[in-house]
Biotite code that builds the C-alpha atoms (Angstrom):
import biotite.structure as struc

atoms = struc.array([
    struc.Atom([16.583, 8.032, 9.884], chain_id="A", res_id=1, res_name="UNK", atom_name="CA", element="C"),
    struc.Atom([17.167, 6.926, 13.310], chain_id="A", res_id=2, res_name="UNK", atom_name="CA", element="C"),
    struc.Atom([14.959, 5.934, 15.733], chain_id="A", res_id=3, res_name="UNK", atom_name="CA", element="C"),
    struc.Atom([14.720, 9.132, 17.968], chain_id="A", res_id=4, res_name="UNK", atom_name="CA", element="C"),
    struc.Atom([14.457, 11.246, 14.928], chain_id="A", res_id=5, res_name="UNK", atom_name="CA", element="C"),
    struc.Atom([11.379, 8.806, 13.701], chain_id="A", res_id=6, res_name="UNK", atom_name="CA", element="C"),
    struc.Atom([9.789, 9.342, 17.262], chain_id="A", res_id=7, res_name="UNK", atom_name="CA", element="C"),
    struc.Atom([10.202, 13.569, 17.136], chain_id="A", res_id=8, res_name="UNK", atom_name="CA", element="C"),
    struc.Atom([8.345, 13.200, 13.949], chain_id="A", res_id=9, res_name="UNK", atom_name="CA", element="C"),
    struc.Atom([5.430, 11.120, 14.823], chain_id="A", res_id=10, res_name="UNK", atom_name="CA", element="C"),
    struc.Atom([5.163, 12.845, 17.926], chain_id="A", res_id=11, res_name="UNK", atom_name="CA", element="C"),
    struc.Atom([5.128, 16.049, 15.587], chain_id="A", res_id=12, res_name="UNK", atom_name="CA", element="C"),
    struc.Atom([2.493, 14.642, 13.101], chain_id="A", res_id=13, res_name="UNK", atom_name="CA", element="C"),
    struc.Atom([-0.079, 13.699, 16.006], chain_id="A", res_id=14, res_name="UNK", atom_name="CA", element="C"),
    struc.Atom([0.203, 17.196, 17.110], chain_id="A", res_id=15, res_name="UNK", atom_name="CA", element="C"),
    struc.Atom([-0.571, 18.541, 13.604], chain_id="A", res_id=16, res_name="UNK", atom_name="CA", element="C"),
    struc.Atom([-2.714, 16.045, 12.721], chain_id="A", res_id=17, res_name="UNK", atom_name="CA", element="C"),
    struc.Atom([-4.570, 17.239, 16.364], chain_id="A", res_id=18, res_name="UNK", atom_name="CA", element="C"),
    struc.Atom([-4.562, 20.692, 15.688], chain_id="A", res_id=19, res_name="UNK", atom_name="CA", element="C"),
    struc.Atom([-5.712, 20.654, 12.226], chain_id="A", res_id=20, res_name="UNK", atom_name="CA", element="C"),
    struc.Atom([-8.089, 17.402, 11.981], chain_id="A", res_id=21, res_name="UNK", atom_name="CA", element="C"),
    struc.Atom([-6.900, 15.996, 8.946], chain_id="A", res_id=22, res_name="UNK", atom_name="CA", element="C"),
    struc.Atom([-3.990, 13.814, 7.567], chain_id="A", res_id=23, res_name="UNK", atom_name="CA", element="C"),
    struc.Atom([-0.781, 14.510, 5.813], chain_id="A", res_id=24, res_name="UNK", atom_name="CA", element="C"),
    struc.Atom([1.268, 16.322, 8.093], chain_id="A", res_id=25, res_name="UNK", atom_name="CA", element="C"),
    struc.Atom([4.547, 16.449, 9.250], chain_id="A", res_id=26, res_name="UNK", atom_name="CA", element="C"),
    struc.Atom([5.050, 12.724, 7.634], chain_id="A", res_id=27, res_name="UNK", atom_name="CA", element="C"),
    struc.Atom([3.504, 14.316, 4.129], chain_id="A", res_id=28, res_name="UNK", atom_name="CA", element="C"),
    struc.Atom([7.338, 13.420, 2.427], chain_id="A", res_id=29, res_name="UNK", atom_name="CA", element="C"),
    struc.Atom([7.702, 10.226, 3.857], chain_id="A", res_id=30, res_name="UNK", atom_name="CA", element="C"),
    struc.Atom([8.071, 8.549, 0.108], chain_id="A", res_id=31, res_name="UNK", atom_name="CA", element="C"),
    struc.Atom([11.449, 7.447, -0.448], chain_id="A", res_id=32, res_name="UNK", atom_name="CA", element="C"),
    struc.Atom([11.999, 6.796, 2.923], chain_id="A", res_id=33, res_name="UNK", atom_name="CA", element="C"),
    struc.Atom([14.039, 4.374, 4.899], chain_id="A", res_id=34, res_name="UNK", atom_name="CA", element="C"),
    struc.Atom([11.727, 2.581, 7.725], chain_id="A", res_id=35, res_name="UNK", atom_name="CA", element="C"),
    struc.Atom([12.614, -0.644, 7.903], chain_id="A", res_id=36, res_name="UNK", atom_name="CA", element="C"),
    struc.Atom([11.631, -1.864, 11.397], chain_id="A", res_id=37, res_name="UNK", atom_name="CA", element="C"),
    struc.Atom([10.358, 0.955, 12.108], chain_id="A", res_id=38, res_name="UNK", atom_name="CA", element="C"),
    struc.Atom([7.721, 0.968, 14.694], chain_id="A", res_id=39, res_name="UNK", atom_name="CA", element="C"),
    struc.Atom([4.354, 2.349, 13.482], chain_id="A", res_id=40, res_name="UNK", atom_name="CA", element="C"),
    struc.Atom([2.032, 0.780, 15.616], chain_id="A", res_id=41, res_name="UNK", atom_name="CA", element="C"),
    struc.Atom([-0.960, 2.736, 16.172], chain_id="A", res_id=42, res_name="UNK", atom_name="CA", element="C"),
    struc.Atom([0.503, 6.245, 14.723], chain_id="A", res_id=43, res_name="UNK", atom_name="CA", element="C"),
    struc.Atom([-2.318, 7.829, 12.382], chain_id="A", res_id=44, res_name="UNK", atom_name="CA", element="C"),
    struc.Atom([-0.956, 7.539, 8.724], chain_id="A", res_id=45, res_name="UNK", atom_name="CA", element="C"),
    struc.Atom([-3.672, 8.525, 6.674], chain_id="A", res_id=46, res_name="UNK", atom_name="CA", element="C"),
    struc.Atom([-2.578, 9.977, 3.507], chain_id="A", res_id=47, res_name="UNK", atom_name="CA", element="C"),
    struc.Atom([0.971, 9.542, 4.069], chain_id="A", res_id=48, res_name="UNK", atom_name="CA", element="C"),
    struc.Atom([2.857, 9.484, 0.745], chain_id="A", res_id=49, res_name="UNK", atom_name="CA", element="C"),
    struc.Atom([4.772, 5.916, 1.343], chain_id="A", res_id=50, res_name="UNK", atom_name="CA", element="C"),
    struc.Atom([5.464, 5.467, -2.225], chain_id="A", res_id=51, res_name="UNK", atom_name="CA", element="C"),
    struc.Atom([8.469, 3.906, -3.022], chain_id="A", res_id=52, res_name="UNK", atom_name="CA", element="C"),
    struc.Atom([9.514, 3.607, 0.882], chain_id="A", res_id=53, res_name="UNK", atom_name="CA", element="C"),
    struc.Atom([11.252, 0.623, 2.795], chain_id="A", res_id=54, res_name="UNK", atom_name="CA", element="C"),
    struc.Atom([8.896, -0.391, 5.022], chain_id="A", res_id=55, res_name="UNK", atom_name="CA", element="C"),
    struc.Atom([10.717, -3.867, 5.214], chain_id="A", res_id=56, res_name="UNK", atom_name="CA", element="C"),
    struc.Atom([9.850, -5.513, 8.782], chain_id="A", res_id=57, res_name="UNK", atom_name="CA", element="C"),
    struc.Atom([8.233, -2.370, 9.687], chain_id="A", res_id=58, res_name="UNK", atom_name="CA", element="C"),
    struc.Atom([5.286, -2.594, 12.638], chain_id="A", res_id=59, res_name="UNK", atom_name="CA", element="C"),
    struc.Atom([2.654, -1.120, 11.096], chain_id="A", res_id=60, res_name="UNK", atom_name="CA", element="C"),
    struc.Atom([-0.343, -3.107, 13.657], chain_id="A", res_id=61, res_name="UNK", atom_name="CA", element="C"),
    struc.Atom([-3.273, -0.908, 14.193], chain_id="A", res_id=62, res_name="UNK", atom_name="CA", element="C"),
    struc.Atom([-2.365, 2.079, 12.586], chain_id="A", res_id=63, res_name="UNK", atom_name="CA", element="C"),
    struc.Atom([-5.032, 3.941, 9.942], chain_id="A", res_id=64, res_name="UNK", atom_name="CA", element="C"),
    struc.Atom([-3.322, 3.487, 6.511], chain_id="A", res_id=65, res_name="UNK", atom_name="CA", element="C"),
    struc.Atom([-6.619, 5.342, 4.927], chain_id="A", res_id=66, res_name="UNK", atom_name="CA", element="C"),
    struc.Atom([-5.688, 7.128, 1.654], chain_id="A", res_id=67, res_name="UNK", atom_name="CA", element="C"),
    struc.Atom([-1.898, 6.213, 2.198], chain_id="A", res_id=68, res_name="UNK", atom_name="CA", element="C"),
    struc.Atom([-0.121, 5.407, -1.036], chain_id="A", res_id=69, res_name="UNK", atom_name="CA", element="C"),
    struc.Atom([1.917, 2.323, -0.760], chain_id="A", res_id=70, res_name="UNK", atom_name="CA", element="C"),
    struc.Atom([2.885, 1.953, -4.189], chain_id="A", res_id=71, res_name="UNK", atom_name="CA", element="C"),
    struc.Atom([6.218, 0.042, -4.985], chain_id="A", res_id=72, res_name="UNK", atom_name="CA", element="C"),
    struc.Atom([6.567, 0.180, -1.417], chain_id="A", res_id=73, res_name="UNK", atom_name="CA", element="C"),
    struc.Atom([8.374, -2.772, 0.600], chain_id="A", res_id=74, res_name="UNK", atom_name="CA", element="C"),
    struc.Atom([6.419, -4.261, 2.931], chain_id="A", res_id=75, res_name="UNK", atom_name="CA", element="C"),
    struc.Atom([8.562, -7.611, 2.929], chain_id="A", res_id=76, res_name="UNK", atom_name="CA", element="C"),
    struc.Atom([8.339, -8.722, 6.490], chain_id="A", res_id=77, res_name="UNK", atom_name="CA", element="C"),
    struc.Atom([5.984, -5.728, 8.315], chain_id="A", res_id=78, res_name="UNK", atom_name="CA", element="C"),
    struc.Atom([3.607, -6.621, 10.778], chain_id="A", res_id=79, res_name="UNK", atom_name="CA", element="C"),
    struc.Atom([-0.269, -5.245, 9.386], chain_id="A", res_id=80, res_name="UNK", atom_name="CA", element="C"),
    struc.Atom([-2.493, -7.082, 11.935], chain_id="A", res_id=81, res_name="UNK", atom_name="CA", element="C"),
])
């Protein structure tokens, strides 16, 4: 996944997540997925399914990782704080 695709996304997710009020979203099948240095900062993530994802040198600063499963998930690297 590239970066502009990554963008459409997130900019997809806060509209659903906007219009709806809850989590999950558009970044509901995120498990499996390849986002190393991705940058997350800020993005709402709660209950994003990150299982299993590279999240290897991803920034994930700021962002709500409430209810987000992050099992066997590679955070090697990412920014948190």
């Amino acid at each position: 996944m590239d970066s502009t695709k990554l963008k459409e996304i997130i900019a997809a997710h806060k509209l659903w997540l906007a219009s709806v009020g809850r989590s999950g979203g558009y970044l509901s099948g995120a498990n499996r997925a390849d986002l190393r240095g991705a940058d997350l900062s800020g993005v709402d993530l709660r209950g994003v399914d990150f299982s299993r994802a590279d999240l290897a040198g991803a920034n994930l600063s700021g962002t709500d990782l409430s209810g987000t499963d992050l099992s066997v998930t590679n955070l090697s690297y990412t920014k948190l704080t």
